[in-house]
N, C-alpha and C positions, 0 to 999 in steps of 0.2 A: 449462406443461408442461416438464420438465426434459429436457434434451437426455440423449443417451446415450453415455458416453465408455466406451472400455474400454482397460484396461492389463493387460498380461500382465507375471507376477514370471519372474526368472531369476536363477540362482546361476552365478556365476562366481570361484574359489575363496573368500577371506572375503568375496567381495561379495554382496550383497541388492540386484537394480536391478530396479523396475519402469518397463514401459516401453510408450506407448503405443501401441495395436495396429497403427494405421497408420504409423508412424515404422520407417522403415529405420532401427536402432540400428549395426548392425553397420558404418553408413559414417560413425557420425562418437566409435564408443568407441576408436577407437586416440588420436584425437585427445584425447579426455577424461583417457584414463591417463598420455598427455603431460604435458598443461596439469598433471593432480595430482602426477608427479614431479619435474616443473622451479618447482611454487610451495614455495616456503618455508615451513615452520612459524609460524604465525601463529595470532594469537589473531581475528582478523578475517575475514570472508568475503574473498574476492576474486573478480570479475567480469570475465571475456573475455568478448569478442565472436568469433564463429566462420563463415566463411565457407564451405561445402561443397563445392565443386564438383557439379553437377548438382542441388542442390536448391535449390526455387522460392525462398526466402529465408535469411538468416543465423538462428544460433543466439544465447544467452548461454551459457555455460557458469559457474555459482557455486559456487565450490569451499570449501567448511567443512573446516577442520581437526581434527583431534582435538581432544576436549573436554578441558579442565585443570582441576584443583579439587576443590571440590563437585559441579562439572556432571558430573563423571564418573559417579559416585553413581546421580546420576537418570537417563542414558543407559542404566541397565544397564538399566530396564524400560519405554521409551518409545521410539518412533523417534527417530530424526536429524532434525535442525532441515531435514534436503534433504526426506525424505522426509513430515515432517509440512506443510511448503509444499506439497508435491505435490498431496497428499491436499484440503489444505484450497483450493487454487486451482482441481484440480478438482472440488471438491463445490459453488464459486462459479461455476462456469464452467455446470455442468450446472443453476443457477438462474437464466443466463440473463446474471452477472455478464460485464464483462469485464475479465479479467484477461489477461496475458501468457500465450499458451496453453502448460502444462508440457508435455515431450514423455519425459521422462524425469528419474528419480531415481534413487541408489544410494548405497548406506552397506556400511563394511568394519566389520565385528566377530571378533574373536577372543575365543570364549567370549562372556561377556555385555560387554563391553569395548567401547566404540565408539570409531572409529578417525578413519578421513577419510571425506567426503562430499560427494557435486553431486549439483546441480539443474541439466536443461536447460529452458530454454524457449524457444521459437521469438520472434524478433526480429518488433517491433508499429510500425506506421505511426501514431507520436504526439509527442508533446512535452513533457516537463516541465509543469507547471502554471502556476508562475511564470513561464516562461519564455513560454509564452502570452497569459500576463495583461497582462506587460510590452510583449509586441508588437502588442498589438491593444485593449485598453483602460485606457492610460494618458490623461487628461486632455490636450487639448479632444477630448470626443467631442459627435458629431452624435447626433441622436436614437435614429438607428435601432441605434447601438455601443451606446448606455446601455442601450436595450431590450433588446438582444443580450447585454450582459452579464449583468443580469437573470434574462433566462429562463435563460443558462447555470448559475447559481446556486444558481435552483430548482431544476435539475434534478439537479445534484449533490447539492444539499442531500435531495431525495427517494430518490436511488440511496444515501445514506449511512443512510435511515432503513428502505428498505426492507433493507438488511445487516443495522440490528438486527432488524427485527421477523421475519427468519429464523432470530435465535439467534447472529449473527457477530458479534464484536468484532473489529478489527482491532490489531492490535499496536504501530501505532508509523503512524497514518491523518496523517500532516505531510502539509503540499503536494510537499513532494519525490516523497512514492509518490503522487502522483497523476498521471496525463498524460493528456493530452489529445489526443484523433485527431479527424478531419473524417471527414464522410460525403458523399455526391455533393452535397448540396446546401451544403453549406457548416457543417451542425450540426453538436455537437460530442460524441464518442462519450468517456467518461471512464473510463479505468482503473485499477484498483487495483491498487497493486503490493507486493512485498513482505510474503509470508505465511507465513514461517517460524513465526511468532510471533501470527499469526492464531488467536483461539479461539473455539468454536462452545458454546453452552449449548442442553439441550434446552427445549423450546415451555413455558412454564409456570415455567422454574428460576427464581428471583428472584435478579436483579444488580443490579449498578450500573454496571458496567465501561463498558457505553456510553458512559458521561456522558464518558471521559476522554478518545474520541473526538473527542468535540467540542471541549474544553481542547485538543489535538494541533494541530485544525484552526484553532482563535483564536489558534494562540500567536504564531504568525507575522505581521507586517507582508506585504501582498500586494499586489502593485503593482496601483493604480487601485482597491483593494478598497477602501470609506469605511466607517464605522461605520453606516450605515444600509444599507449593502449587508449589513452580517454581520446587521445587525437583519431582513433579508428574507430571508436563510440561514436563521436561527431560523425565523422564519413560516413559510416552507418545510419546515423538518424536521419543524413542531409541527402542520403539517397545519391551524391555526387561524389565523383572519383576525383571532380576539377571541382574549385573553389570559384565562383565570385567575389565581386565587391558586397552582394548582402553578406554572403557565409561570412564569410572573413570579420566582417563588422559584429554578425553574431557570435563569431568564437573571441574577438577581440572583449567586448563585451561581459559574455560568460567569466574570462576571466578576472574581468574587474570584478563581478558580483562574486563571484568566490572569494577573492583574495580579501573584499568587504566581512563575507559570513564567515569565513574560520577568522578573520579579528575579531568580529562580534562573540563568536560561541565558542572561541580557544583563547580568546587574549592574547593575540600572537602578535608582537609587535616588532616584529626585527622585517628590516626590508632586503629580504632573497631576491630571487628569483623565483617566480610560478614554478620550474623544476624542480626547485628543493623544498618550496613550501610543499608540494603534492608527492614528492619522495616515497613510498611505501616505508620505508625500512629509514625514514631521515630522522632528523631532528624533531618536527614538528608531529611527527605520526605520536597517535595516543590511542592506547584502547582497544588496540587490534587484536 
């Protein structure tokens, strides 16, 4: 059953801000017009963190600049990259997803011209992904970590499939936009982050987009992550204990596109083995 959010629009001169119903806006938009006159013209988002006075938690504030280019072109008939996150974080949010709850969005336009833009979201009790993986299942683990890592695996690996089989691709699914939070018991609640760039197809459209999801998610070295952890990722997403001829062609696949994207984004040009190129603790791992 889908939760029910609602946002209410307002104009305030070239702006267009939706905002949601329950959010006091009016006590943290002086602070928003601040942050957008003292950021600099940039081609980049840039993210604050915002403390309110009187409310139960902090904000983010993500400020988009005017589009440059060609992108201007296509702004003139599409939302803002604030407001199209908004939209698609809450249309994941009311399936149940979790994401960084949006509290508000707003885009200036003059004529069909789009200008500057944010997103707020309200500040989530989590952690990075990697940064998880490194503090709690890096080698020698006891039984009960490796089972633990495990099931957390699957279960990612299942919330990533249940995202496709609602029509969502995500934009840019690395381990960075993933975090991770605890629940009372110690399980681990997984976030998605980062949906400016999020796109939804309807039930039935035929894609492929998916599959690059998955390349996103392999490209990376992840600490404590082995190749036979990724190989139980796959089982998990394929929903199958036994492989076919499609599986097989997709994981065959997968790994061509990986071994392409760490050449492209590492420079890595020695010819391994997929075992050692994906090593946690190998030669190739950086950054972890």
């Amino acid at each position: 059953m889908e939760r029910q959010i609602k946002f209410e629009s307002r104009r305030k001169g070239h702006w267009k801000i939706l905002v949601r119903s329950e959010v006091s806006y009016d006590g943290i938009a002086d602070e928003i017009m601040r942050r957008l006159d003292a950021s600099p013209p940039g081609h980049h988002p840039e993210t604050f963190r915002l403390a309110v006075p009187g409310e139960p938690s902090a904000f983010y504030i993500k400020l988009y600049a005017a589009p440059a280019g060609a992108g201007r072109i296509k702004d003139f008939f599409r939302d803002s990259k604030a407001l199209r996150a908004l939209k698609q974080s809450e249309a994941l949010e009311r399936l149940g997803f979790n994401v960084p709850p949006p509290l508000a969005a707003g885009e200036e336009r003059s004529g069909l011209a789009l200008g500057r833009a944010f997103l707020v979201t309200r500040e989530i009790v989590a952690q990075p992904l990697i940064q998880v993986l490194r503090a709690r299942f890096v080698p020698p683990l006891d039984k009960s970590a490796v089972k633990r890592k495990r099931q957390w695996l699957a279960q990612l690996a299942r919330e990533v499939r249940r995202l496709h089989q609602n029509g969502y691709v995500h934009g840019d699914l690395v381990a960075s936009n993933i975090f991770v939070g605890f629940d009372v018991d110690d399980s681990a609640i997984f976030y998605l982050m980062d949906h400016d760039r999020t796109r939804h197809y309807p039930r039935g459209m035929p894609h492929h987009l998916w599959r690059r999801n998955l390349v996103q998610l392999n490209r990376l070295v992840l600490p404590g992550v082995s190749l036979q952890d990724r190989m139980r990722f796959a089982r998990a997403y394929l929903g199958k204990d036994h492989w076919g001829n499609t599986e097989r062609r997709l994981v065959r696949w997968l790994e061509r596109k990986t071994r392409r994207r760490r050449k492209e984004c590492g420079h890595i040009k020695a010819k391994v083995s997929f075992r050692e190129l994906m090593r946690w603790n190998g030669p190739f791992a950086k950054n972890l």
